[in-house]
C-alpha atoms as a printed R data frame, in Angstrom:
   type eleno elety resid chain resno       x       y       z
1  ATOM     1    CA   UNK     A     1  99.885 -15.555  -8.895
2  ATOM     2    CA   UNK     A     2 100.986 -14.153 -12.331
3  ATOM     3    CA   UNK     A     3  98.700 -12.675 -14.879
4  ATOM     4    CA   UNK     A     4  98.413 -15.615 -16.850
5  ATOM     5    CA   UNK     A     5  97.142 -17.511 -14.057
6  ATOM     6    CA   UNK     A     6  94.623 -15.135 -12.947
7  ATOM     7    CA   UNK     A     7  93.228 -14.722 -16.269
8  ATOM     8    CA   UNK     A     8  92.756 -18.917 -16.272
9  ATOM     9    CA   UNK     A     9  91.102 -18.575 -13.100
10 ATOM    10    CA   UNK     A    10  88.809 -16.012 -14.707
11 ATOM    11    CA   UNK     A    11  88.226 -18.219 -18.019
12 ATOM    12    CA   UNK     A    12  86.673 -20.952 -15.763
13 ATOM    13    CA   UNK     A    13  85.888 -20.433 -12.900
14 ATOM    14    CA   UNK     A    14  82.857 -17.605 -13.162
15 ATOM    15    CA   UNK     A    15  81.140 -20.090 -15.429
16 ATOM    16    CA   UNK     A    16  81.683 -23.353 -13.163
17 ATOM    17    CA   UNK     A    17  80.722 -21.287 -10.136
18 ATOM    18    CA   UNK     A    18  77.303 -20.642 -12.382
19 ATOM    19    CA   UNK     A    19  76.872 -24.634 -13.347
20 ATOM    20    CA   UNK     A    20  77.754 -25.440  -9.507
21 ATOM    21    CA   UNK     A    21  75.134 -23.252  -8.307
22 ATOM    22    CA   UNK     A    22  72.442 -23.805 -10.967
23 ATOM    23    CA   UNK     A    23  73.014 -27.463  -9.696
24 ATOM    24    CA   UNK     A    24  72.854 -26.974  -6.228
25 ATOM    25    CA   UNK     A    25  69.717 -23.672  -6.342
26 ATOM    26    CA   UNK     A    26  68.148 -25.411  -9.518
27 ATOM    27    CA   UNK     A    27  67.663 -21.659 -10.288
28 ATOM    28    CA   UNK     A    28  70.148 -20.151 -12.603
29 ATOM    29    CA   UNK     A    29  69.174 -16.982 -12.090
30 ATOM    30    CA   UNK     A    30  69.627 -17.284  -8.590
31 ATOM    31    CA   UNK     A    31  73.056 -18.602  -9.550
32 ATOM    32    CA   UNK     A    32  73.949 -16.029 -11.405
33 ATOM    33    CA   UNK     A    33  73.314 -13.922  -8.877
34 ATOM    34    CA   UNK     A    34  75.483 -16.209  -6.341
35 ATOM    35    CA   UNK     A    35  78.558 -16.319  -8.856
36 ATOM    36    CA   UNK     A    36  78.489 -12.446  -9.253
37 ATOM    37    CA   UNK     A    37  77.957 -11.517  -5.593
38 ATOM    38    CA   UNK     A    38  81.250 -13.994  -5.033
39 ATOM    39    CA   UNK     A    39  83.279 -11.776  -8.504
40 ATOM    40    CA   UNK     A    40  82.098  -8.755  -6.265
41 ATOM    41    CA   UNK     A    41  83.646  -9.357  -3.112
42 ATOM    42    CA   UNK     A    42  86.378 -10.654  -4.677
43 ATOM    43    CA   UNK     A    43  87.259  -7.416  -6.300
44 ATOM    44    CA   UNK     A    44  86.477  -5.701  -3.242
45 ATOM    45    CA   UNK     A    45  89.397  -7.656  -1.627
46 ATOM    46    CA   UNK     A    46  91.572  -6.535  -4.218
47 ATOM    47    CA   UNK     A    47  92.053 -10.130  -6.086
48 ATOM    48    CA   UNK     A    48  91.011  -8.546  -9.542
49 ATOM    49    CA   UNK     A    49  93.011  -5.815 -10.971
50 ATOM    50    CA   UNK     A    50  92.729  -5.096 -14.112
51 ATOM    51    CA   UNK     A    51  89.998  -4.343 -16.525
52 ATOM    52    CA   UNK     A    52  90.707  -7.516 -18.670
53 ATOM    53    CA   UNK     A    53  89.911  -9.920 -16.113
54 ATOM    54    CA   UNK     A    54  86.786  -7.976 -15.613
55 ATOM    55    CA   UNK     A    55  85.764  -8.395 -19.411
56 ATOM    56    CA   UNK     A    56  87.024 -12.264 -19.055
57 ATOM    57    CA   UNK     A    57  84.732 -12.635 -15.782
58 ATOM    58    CA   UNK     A    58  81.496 -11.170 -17.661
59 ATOM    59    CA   UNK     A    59  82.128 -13.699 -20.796
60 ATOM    60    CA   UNK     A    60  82.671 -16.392 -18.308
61 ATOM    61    CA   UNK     A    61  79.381 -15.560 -16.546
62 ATOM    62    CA   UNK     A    62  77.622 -15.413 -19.767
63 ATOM    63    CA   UNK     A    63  79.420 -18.337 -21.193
64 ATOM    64    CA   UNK     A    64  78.404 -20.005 -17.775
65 ATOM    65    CA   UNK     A    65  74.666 -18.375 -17.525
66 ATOM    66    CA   UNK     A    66  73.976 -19.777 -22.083
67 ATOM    67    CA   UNK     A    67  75.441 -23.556 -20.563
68 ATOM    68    CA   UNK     A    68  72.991 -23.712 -17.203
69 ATOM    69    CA   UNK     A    69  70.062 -23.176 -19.437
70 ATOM    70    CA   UNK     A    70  70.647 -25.552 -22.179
71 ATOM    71    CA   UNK     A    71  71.796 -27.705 -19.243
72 ATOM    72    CA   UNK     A    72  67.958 -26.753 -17.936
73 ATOM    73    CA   UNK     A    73  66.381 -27.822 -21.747
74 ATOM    74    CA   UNK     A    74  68.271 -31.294 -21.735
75 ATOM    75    CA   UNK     A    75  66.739 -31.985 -18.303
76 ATOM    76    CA   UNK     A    76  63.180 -30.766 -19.988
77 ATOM    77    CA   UNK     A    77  63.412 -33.058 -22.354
78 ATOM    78    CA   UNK     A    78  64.118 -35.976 -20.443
């Protein structure tokens, strides 16, 4: 996969692998954890290279992480 591709993949997917999660653990901090313990071994099997992606990952996580709990306040309010 080219560079372009990869840093899609890392737009995205960190903070759909978040919303999945808080949906499935109804914890996002639990998610959280989830999503970054899959980043991890990802890296660890040599799939992320580059310091950009890295940076990309962490705003997806956050992006992901701010989403879950308004996601939580809209279900509060319900």
């Amino acid at each position: 996969m080219d560079v372009f591709g990869k840093m899609m993949l890392a737009l995205f997917l960190p903070a759909l692998l978040v919303l999945l999660f808080t949906r499935i653990t109804f914890n996002r901090y639990v998610a959280l954890i989830l999503a970054i313990a899959l980043i991890a071994a990802s890296v660890n099997a040599g799939y992320t290279s580059t310091p950009t992606l890295f940076v990309i990952d962490a705003f997806s996580l956050t992006v992901g992480f701010w989403l879950a709990s308004k996601m939580k306040k809209n279900r509060d309010t319900l």
